[in-house]
C-alpha positions in Angstrom: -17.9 -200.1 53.1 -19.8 -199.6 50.0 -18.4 -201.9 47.0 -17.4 -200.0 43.6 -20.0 -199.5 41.3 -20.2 -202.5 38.5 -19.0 -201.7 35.5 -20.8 -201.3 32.1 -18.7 -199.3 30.0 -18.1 -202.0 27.7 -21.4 -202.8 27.3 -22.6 -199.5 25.9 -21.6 -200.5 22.6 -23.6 -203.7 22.3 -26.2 -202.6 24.5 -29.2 -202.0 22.2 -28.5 -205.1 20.1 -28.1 -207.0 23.0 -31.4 -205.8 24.6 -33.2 -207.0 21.6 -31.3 -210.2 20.9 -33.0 -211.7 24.4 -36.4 -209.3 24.8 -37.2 -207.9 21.9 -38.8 -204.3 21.8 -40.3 -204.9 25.2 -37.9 -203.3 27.4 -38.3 -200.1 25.1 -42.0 -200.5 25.2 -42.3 -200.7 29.0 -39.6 -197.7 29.4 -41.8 -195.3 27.5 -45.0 -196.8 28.3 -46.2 -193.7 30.5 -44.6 -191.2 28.1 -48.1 -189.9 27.2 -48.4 -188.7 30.6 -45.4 -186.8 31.1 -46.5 -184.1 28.5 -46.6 -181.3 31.3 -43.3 -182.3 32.7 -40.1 -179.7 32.2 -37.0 -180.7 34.3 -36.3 -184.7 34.8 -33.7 -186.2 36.5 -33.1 -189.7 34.4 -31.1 -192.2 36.5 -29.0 -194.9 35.0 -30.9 -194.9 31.3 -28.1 -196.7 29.6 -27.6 -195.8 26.2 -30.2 -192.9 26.2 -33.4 -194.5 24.6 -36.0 -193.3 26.9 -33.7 -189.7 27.5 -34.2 -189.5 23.1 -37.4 -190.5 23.4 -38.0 -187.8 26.5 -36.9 -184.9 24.3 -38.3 -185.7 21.2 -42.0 -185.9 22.6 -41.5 -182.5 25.1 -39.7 -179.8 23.2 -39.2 -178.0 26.2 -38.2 -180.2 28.8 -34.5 -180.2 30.7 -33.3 -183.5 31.3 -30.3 -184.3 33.8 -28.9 -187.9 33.3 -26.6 -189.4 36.0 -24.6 -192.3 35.5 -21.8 -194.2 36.6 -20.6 -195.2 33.5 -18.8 -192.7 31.3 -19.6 -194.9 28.1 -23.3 -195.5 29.1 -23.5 -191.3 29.1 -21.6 -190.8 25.6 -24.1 -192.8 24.1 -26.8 -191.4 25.8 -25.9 -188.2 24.4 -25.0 -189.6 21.2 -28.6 -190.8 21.6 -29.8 -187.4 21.9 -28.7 -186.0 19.1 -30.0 -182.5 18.4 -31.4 -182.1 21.7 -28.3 -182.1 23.9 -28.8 -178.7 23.8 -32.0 -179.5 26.9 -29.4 -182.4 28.1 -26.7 -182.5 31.0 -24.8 -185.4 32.1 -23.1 -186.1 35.2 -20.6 -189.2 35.9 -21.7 -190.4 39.8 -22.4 -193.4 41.7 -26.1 -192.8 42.6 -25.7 -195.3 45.7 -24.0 -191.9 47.2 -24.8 -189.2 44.6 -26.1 -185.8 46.2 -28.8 -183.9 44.0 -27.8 -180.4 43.5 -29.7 -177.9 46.2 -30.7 -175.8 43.9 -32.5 -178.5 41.3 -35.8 -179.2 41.3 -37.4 -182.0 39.1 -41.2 -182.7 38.1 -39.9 -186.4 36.6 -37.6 -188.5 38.0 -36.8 -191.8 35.7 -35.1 -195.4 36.4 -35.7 -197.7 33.9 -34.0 -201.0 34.7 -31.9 -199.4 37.1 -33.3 -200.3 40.7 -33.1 -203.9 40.5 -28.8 -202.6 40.5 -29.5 -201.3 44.2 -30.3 -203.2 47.6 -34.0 -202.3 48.7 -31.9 -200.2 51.5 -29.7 -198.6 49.1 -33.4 -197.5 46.9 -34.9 -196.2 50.5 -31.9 -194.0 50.6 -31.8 -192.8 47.1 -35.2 -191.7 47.3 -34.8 -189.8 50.5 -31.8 -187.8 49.4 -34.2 -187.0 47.0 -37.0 -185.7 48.6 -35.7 -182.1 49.3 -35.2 -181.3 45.3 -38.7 -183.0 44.5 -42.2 -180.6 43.3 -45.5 -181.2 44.6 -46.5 -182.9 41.1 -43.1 -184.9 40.7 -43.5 -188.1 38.8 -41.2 -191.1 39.7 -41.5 -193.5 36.5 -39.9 -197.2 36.9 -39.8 -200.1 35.3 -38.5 -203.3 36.1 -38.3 -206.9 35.8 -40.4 -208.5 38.3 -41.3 -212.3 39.3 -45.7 -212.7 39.1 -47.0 -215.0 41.5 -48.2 -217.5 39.0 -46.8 -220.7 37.4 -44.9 -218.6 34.7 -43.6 -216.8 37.8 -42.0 -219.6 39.6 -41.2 -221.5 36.2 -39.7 -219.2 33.7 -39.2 -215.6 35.6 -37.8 -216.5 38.5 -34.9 -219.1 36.5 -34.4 -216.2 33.9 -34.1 -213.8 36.5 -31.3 -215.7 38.4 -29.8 -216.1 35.1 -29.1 -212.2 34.0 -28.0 -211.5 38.0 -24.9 -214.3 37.1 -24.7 -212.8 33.7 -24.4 -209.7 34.5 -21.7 -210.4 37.7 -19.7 -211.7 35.2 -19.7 -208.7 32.7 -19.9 -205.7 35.1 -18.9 -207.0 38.5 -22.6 -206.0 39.7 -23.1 -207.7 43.3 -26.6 -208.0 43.6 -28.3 -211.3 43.4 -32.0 -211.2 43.5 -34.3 -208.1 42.7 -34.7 -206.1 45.5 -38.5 -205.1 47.0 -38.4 -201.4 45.4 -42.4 -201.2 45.5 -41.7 -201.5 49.8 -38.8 -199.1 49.5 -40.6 -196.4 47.6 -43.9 -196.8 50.0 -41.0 -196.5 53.3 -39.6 -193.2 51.5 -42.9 -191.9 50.9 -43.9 -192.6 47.5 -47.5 -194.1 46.9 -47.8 -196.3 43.6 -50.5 -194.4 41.0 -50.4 -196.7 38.4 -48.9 -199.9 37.1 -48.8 -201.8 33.7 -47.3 -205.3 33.0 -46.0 -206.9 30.1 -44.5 -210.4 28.9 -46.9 -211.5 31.5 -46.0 -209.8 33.9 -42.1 -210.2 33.7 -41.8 -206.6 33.1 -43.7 -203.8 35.1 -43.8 -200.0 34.0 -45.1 -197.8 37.2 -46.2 -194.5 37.7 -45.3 -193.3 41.4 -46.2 -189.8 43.2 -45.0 -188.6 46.5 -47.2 -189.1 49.3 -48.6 -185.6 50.6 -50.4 -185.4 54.0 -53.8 -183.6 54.2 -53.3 -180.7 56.5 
């Protein structure tokens, strides 16, 4: 039995301010780190994005792309289109619980976007998210992440790791989300196919923005 998907339609509200109350512009910064690199990109598929900065930031800097946001939270998606503004015209939104969500047959996406959103899934739960995924994907599809991640250094073990813990209780409280530790995405992307193409870190390495391609055999 799956359990429900946590909650965070209260949160949309506060989101942004509470984003920045604890990290600053850092989040934003390692969400749109890659952004230069998407220029030839023309349908996403942006998964969980909150209250739409990356999706505003997606169709300001490509005139032309299509973006299709999935959420689970009707309030996260209202201000993602809010967000938006005059480009909702390139924007659709759909309410779904991507633990089970089913991509349309007919799509077919050259960027696919979670920003903050894996480490909300089991490393299982990633695997299968990415292989419902596979038949809908193009040859040059980009999968962009970021993610808080734990370095192994000092700073690791003494201040990420402890904050870490912290937002997982936080964030059980205020959304009823039942994950407790980040999940190994990096191994779940690699079992679904996906080989890693590039990587930066920030806040020493507390936050990780990567750039992932699907894995294609030589023939």
């Amino acid at each position: 039995m799956v359990n429900p998907a946590p909650n965070f339609d209260h949160l949309a509200s506060p989101y942004r301010w509470l984003e920045y109350f604890t990290f600053g512009p850092y989040l934003q910064r390692c969400r749109t780190h890659f952004l230069p690199q998407l220029t030839s990109c023309r349908t996403a598929l942006v998964m969980g994005d909150g209250d739409g900065r990356f999706t505003a930031h997606l169709l300001h800097a490509i005139s032309n792309i299509c973006v299709h946001a999935v959420d689970a939270s009707p309030a996260m998606l209202r201000a993602l289109r809010r967000s938006a503004g005059p480009y909702t015209n390139h924007l659709t939104t759909e309410i779904a619980d991507l633990r089970r969500w089913q991509p349309s047959a007919s799509a077919r996406y050259d960027l696919i976007a979670s920003h903050f959103f894996l480490d909300c899934l089991t490393s299982a739960e990633t695997t299968s998210l990415a292989s419902r995924l596979a038949p809908v994907l193009t040859p040059n599809t980009i999968w962009l992440v970021s993610d808080f991640a734990i370095p192994p250094t000092v700073f690791g073990r003494v201040v990420a790791a402890p904050l870490i813990a912290t937002l997982y209780r936080v964030f059980r409280v205020l959304t009823n989300l039942r994950i407790d530790h980040l999940p190994d995405h990096r191994k779940a992307l690699e079992a679904a196919g996906w080989h890693l193409q590039a990587e930066h870190t920030h806040l020493c390495g507390l936050l990780v923005s990567q750039l992932w391609r699907p894995f294609v055999r030589s023939s």
